[in-house]
DRENDRENSE-239231 format. One record per residue (C-alpha): y, z, x. Coordinates in nm, 4 decimals, always signed. Example, Ala and Ser with C-alpha at 12.3 -4.5 7.8 and 13.67 -1.06 7.14 Angstrom:
2
<north: -0.4500&up: +0.7800&east: +1.2300>
<north: -0.1060&up: +0.7140&east: +1.3670>
END
This chain:
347
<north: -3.3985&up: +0.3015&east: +3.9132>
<north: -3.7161&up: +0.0702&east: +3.9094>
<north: -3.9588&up: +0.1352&east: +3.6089>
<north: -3.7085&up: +0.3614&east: +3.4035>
<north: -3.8193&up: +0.3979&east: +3.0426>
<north: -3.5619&up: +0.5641&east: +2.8347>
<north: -3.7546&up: +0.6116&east: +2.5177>
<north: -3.9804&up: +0.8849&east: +2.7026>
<north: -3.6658&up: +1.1074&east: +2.7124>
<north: -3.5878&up: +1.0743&east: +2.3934>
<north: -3.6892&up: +1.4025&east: +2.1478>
<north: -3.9255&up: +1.2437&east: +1.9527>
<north: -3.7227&up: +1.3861&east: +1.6342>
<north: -3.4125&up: +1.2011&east: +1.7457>
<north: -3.6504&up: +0.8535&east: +1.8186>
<north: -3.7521&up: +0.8885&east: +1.4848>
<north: -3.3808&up: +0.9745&east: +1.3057>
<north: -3.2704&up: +0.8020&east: +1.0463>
<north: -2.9028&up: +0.8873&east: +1.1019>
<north: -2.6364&up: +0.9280&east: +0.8489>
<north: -2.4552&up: +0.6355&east: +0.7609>
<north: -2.0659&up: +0.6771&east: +0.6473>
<north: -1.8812&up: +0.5420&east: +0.3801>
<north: -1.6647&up: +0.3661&east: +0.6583>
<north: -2.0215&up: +0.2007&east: +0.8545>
<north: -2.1412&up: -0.0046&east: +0.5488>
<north: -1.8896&up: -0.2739&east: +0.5910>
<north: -1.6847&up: -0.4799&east: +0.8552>
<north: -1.3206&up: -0.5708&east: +0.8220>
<north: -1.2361&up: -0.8990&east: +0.8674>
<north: -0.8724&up: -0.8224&east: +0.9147>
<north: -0.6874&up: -0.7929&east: +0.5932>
<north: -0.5860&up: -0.5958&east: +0.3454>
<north: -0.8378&up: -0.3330&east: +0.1585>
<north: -0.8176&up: -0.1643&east: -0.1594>
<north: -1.0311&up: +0.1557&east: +0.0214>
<north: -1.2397&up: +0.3335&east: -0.2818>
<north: -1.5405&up: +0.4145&east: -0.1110>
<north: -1.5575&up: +0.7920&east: +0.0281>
<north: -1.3569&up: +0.9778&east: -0.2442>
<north: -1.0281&up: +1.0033&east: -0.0403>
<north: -0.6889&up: +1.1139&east: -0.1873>
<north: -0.5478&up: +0.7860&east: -0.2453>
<north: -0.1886&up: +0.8718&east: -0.1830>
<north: -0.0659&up: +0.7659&east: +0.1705>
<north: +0.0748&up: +1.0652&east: +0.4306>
<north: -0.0742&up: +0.8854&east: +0.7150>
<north: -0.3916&up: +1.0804&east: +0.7428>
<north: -0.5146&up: +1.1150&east: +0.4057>
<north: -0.7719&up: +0.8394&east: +0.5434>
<north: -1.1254&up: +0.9025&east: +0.7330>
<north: -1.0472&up: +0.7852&east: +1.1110>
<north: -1.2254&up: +0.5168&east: +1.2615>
<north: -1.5674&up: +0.6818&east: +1.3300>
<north: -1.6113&up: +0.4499&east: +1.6715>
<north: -1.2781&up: +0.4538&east: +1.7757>
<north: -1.2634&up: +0.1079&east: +1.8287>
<north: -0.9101&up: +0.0320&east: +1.9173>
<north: -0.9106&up: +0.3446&east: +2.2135>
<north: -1.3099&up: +0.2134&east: +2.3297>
<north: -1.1249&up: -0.1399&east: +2.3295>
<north: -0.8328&up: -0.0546&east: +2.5743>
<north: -1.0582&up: +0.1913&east: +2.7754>
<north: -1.3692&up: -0.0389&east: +2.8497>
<north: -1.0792&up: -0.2924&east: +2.9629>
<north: -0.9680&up: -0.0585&east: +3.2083>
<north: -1.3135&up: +0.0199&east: +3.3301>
<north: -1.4640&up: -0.3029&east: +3.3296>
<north: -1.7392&up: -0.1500&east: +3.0910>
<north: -1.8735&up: -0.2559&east: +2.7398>
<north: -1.7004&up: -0.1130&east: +2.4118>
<north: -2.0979&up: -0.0116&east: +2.3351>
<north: -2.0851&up: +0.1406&east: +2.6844>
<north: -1.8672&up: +0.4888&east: +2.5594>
<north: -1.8767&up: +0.7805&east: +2.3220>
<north: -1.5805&up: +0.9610&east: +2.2738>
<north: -1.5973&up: +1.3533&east: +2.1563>
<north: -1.4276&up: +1.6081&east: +2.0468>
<north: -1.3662&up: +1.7457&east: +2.4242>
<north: -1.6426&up: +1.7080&east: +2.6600>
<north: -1.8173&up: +1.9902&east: +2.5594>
<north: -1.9208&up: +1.8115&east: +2.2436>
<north: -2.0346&up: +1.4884&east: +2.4533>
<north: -2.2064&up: +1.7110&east: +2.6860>
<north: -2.3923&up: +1.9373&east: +2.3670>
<north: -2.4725&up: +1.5892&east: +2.2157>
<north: -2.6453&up: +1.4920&east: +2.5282>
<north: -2.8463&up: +1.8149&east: +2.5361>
<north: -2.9457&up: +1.7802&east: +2.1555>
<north: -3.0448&up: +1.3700&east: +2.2203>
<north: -3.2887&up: +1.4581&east: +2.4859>
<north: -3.3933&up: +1.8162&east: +2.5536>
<north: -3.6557&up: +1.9694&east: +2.3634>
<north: -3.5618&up: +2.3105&east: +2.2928>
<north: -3.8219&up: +2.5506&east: +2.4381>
<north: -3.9936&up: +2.3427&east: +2.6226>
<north: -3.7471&up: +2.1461&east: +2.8589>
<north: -3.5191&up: +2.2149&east: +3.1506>
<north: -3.2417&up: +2.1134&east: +3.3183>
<north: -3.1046&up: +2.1514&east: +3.6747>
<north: -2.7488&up: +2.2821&east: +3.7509>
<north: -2.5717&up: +2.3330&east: +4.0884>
<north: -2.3543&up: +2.6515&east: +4.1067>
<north: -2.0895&up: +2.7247&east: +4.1595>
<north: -2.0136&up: +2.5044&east: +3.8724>
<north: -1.9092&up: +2.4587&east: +3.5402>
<north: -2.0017&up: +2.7295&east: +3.3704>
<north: -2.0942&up: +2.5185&east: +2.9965>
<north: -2.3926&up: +2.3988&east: +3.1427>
<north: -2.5694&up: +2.7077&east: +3.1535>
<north: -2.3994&up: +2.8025&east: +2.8141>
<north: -2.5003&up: +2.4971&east: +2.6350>
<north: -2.8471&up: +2.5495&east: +2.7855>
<north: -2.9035&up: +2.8930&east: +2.6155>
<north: -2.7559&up: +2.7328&east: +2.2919>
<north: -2.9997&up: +2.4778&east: +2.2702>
<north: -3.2616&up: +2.6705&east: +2.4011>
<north: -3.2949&up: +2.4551&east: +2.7050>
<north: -3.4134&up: +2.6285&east: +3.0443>
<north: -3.1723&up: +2.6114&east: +3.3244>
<north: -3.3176&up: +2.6097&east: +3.6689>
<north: -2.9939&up: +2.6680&east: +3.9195>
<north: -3.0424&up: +2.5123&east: +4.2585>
<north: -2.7287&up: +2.6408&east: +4.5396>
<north: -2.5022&up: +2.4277&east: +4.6776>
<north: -2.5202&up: +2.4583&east: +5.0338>
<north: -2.2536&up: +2.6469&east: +5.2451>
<north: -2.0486&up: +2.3979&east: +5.2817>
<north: -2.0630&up: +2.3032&east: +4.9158>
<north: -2.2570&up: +2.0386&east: +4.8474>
<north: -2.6303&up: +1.9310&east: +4.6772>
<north: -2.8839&up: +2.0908&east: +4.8266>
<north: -3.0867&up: +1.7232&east: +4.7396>
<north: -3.4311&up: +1.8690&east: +4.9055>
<north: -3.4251&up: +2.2020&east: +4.7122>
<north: -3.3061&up: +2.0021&east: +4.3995>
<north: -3.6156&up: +1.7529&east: +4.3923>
<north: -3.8568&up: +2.0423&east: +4.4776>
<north: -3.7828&up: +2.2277&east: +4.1612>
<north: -3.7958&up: +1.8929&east: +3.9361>
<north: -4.1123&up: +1.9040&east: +3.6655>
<north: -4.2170&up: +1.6782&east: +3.3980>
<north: -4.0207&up: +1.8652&east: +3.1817>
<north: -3.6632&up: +1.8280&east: +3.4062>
<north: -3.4298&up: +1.6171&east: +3.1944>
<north: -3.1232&up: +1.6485&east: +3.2838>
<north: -2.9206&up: +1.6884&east: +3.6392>
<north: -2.5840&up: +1.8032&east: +3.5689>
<north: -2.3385&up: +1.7099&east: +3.9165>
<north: -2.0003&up: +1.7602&east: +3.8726>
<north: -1.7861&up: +1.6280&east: +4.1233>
<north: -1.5497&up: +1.6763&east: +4.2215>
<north: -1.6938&up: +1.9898&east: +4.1436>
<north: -1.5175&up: +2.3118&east: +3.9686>
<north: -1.4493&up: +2.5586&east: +4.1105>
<north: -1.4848&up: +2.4201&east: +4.4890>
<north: -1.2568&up: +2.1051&east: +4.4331>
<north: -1.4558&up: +1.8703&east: +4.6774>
<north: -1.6102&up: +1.5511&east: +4.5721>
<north: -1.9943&up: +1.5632&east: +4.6637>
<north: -2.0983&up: +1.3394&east: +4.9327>
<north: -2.1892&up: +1.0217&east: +4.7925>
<north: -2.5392&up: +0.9512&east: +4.9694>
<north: -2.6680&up: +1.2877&east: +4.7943>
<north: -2.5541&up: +1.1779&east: +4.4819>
<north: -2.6957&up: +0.8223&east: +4.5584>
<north: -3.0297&up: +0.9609&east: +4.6412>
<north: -3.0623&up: +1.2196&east: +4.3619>
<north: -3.0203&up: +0.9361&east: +4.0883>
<north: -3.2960&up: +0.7348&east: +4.2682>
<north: -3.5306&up: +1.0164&east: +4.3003>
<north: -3.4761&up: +1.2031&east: +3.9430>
<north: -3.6872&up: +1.1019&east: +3.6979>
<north: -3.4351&up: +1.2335&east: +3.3843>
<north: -3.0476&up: +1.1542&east: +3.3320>
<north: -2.8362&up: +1.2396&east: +3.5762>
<north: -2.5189&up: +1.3306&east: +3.4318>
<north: -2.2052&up: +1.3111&east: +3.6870>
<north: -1.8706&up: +1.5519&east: +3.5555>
<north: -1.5710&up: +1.3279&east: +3.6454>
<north: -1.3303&up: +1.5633&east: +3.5091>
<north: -1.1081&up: +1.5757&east: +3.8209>
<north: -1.1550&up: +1.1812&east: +3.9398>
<north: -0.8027&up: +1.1318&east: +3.8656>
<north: -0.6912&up: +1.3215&east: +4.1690>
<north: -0.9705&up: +1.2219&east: +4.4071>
<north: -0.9707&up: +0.9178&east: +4.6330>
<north: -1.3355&up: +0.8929&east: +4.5916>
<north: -1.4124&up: +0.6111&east: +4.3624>
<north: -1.5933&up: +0.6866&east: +4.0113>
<north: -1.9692&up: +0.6394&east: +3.9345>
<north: -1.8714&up: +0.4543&east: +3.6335>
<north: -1.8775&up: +0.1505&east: +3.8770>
<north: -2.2302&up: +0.2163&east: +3.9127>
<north: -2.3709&up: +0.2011&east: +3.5743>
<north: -2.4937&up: -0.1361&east: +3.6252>
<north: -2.7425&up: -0.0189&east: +3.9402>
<north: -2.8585&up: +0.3745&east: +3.7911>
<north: -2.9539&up: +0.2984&east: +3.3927>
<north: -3.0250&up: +0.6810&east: +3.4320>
<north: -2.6780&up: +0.7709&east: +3.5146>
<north: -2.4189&up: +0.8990&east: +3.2896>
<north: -2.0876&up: +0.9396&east: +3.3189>
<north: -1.8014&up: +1.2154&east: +3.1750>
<north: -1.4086&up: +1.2429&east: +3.1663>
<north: -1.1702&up: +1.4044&east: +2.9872>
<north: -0.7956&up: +1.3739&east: +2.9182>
<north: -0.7755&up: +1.7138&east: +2.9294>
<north: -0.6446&up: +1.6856&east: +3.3055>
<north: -0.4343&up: +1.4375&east: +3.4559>
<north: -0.3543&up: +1.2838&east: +3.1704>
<north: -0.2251&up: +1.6025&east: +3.0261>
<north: -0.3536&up: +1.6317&east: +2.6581>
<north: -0.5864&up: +1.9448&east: +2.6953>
<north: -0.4565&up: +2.0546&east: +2.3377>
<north: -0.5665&up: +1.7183&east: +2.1478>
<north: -0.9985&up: +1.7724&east: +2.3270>
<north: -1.1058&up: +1.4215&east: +2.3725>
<north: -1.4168&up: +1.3565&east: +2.6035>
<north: -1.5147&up: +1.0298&east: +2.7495>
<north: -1.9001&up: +0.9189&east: +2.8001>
<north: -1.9899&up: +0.5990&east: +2.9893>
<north: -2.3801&up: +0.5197&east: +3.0121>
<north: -2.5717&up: +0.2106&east: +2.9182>
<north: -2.5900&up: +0.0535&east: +2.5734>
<north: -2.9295&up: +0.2186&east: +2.5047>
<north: -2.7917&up: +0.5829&east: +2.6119>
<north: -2.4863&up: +0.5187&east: +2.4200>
<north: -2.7087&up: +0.4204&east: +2.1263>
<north: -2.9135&up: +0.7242&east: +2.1077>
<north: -2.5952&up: +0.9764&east: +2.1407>
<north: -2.4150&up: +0.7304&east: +1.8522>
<north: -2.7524&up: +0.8376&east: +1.6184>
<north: -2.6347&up: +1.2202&east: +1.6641>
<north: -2.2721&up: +1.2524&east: +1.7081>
<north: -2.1012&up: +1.3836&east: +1.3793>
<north: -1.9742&up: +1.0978&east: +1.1573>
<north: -1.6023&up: +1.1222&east: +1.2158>
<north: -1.5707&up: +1.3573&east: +1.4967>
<north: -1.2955&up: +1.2261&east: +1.6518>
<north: -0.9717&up: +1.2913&east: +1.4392>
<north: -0.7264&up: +1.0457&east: +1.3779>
<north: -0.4269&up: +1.1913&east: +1.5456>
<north: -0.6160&up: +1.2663&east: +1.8183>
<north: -0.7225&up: +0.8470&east: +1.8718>
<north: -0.3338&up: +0.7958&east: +1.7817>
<north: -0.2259&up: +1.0368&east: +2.0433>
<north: -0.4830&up: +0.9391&east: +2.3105>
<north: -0.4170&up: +0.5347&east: +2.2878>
<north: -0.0694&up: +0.6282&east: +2.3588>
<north: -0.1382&up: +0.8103&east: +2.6728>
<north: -0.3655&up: +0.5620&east: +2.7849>
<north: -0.1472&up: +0.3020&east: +2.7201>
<north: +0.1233&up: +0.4444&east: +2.9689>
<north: -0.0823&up: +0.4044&east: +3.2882>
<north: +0.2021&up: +0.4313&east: +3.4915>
<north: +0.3652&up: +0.7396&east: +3.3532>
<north: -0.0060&up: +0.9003&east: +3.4079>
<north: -0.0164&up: +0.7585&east: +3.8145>
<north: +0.3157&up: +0.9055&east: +3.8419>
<north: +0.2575&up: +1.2528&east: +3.7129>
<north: -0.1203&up: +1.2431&east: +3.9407>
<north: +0.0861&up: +1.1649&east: +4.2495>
<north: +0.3219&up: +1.4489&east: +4.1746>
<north: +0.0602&up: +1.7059&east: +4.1345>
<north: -0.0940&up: +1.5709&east: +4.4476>
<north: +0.2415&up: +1.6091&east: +4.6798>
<north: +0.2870&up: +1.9438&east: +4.5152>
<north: -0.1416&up: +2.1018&east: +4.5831>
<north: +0.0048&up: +1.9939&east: +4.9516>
<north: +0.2891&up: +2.2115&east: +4.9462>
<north: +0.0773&up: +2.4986&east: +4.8206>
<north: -0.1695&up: +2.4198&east: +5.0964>
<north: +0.0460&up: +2.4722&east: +5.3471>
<north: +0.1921&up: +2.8253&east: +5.1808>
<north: -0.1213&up: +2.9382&east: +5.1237>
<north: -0.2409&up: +2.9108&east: +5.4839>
<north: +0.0801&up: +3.0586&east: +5.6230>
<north: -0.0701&up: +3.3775&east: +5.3800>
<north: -0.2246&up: +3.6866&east: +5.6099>
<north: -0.3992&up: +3.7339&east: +5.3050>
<north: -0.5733&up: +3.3899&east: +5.2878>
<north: -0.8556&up: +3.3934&east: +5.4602>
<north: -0.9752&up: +3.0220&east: +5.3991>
<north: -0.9203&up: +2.6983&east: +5.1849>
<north: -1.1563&up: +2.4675&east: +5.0972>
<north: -1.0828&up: +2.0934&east: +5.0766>
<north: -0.9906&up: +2.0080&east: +4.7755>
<north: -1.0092&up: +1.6536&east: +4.5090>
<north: -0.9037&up: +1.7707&east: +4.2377>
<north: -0.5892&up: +1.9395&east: +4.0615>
<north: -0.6406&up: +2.3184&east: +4.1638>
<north: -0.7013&up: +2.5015&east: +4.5284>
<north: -0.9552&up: +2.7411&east: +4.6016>
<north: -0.9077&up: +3.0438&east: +4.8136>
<north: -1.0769&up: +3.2817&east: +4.9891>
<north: -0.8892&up: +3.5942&east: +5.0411>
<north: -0.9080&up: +3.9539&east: +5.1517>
<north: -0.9717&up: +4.1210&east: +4.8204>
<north: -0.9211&up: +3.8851&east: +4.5168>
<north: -0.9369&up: +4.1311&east: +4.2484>
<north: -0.6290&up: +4.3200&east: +4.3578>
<north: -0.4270&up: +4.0037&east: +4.4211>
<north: -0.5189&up: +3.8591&east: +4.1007>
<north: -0.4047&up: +4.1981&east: +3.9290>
<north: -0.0973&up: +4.1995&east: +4.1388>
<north: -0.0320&up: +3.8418&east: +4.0208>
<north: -0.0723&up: +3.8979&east: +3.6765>
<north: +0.1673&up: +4.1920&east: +3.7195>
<north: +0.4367&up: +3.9171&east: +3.8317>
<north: +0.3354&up: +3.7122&east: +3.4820>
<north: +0.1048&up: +3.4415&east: +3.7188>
<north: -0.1851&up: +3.3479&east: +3.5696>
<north: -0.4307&up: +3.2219&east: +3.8503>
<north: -0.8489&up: +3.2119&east: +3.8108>
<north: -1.0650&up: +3.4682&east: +3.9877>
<north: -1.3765&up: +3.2837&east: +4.0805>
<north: -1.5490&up: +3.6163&east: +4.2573>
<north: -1.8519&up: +3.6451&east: +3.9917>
<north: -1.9676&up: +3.2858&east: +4.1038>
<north: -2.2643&up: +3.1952&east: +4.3861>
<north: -2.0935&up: +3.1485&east: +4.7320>
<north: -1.6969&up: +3.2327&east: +4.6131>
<north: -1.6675&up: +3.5856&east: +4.6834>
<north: -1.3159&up: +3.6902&east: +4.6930>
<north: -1.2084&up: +3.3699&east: +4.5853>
<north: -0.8940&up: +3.2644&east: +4.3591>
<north: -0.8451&up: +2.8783&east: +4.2057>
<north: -0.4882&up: +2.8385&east: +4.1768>
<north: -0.4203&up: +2.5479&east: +3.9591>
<north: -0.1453&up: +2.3169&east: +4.0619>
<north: +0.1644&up: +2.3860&east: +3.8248>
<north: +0.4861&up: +2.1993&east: +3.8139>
<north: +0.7425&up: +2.1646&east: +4.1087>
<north: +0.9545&up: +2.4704&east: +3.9764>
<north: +0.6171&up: +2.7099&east: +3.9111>
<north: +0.4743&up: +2.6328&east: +4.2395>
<north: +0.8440&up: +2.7174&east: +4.3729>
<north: +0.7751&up: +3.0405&east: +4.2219>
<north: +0.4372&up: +3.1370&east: +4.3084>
<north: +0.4925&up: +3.0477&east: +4.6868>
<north: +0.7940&up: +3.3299&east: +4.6318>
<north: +0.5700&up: +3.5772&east: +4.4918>
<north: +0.2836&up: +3.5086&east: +4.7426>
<north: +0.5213&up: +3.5879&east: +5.0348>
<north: +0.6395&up: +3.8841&east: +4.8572>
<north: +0.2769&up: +4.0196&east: +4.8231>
END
């Protein structure tokens, strides 16, 4: 994006941080041994009587490898709710700027907006779920910082056409911030691969989804060295725990257990595809990148009771913009789908 000056996002409070230096950033290891008797630890080893490494370096190391990004190119948080309320606090003024959602979508934007006291304009998808780009741009001020696009997008499950996307991160004037929660399961490619050409683009994941470690909340940001640099000013000292890095560099470490277990869930949403449409009750399915299926059927309140009634847990999306009588069913293992296509048919 020609001309893009980053520093005019910036709260001015956050340009002019001095931010809190650790016991654990005042020196660099060269390697060996240390004697650690710096930040008033317990001394006595149980393998996490230790602060963890506050910039994860060993997980940023094996991850930028895999994305062909810089080390200085991620943040990692506590879930990506924290790298997402991080982002608001960095560059939203509270009470004065805005930000641009696209519902139906996730429903944290909106709730980190009224946390930080942040206005949320909400532009529509269109019908057939995607950016509405000409609506989007018209409601864009001076004080529009963020565009949050998350794709593929919860709960519809379709990656957004890319030329939308392309065009909205030329045409925005703040940080568009692309939700790649679901990329695993899409064939689309990721945006990360387009850091270099957008310095206003930023990218999330999780390993919350295919790689299956919900319970240990780790986020993934890409951006640029500068964005990472201003979210690095902010982020809580140590927020990333240490068994959380040890459990995560395992996991991404076994790439091909992880490809495996992505290719499963995909043959499996397939199989429920074609259940669900042989349904009288299903009125329509929408296509679908990521891990879950959304349905529109005759009257989702009762079948979501009646499922819960059979112990299936399923999400009733109704409530949202454009999902009336909708249900996400999330795509469970081989023997739970087994058993939900049996209680469907029984319904």
């Amino acid at each position: 994006m020609e001309g893009f000056d980053l520093n005019k996002l910036v709260r001015e409070s956050v340009r002019k941080l001095q931010p809190y230096s650790s016991a654990r950033d005042e020196y660099v290891s060269d390697g060996s041994e240390m004697i650690f008797l710096d930040a008033n630890e317990n001394p006595f080893d149980n393998g996490v009587n230790r602060y963890p490494d506050p910039y994860q370096r060993s997980l940023k190391s094996l991850l930028a490898e895999q994305k062909g990004v810089l080390e200085s190119q991620i943040l990692l948080g506590n879930g990506s709710d924290e790298v997402l309320d991080l982002i608001y606090r960095a560059f939203c003024e509270p009470n004065q700027d805005n930000i641009i959602s696209l519902p139906p979508t996730y429903g944290m934007y909106k709730v980190l907006a009224g946390i930080n006291a942040v206005e949320n304009k909400e532009v529509l998808l269109t019908t057939d779920f995607e950016p509405n780009v000409d609506e989007i741009l018209k409601v864009v001020d001076a004080n529009s910082k963020l565009l949050f696009i998350c794709s593929p997008n919860n709960p519809t499950g379709n990656a957004f056409n890319k030329e939308g996307v392309q065009k909205l991160l030329e045409s925005f004037s703040g940080l568009v911030v692309v939700d790649e929660a679901y990329i695993d399961f899409s064939k689309e490619e990721s945006w990360v691969s387009a850091l270099k050409t957008y310095p206003n683009l930023i990218v999330t994941q999780t390993l919350s989804k295919a790689y299956g470690l919900a319970g240990i909340r780790l986020g993934i940001c890409y951006a640029s060295e500068e964005i990472i640099g201003v979210l690095n000013k902010i982020k809580p000292p140590y927020n990333v725990n240490q068994l959380t890095q040890q459990r995560a560099l395992q996991r991404v470490l076994n790439q091909d257990l992880v490809k495996q277990e992505v290719q499963q869930i995909l043959d499996e949403r397939e199989e429920l595809i074609k259940a669900l449409n042989g349904l009288e009750f299903v009125k329509e399915l929408y296509p679908t990148d990521a891990n879950f299926v959304l349905a529109k059927v005759d009257d989702a309140n009762k079948r979501y009771q009646q499922l819960l009634e059979k112990q299936v847990v399923v999400r009733n999306r109704s409530t949202q913009p454009l999902c009336e009588n909708t249900l996400r069913f999330t795509v469970g293992t081989p023997n739970e789908n087994k058993k939900l296509i049996a209680i469907l048919k029984e319904l």
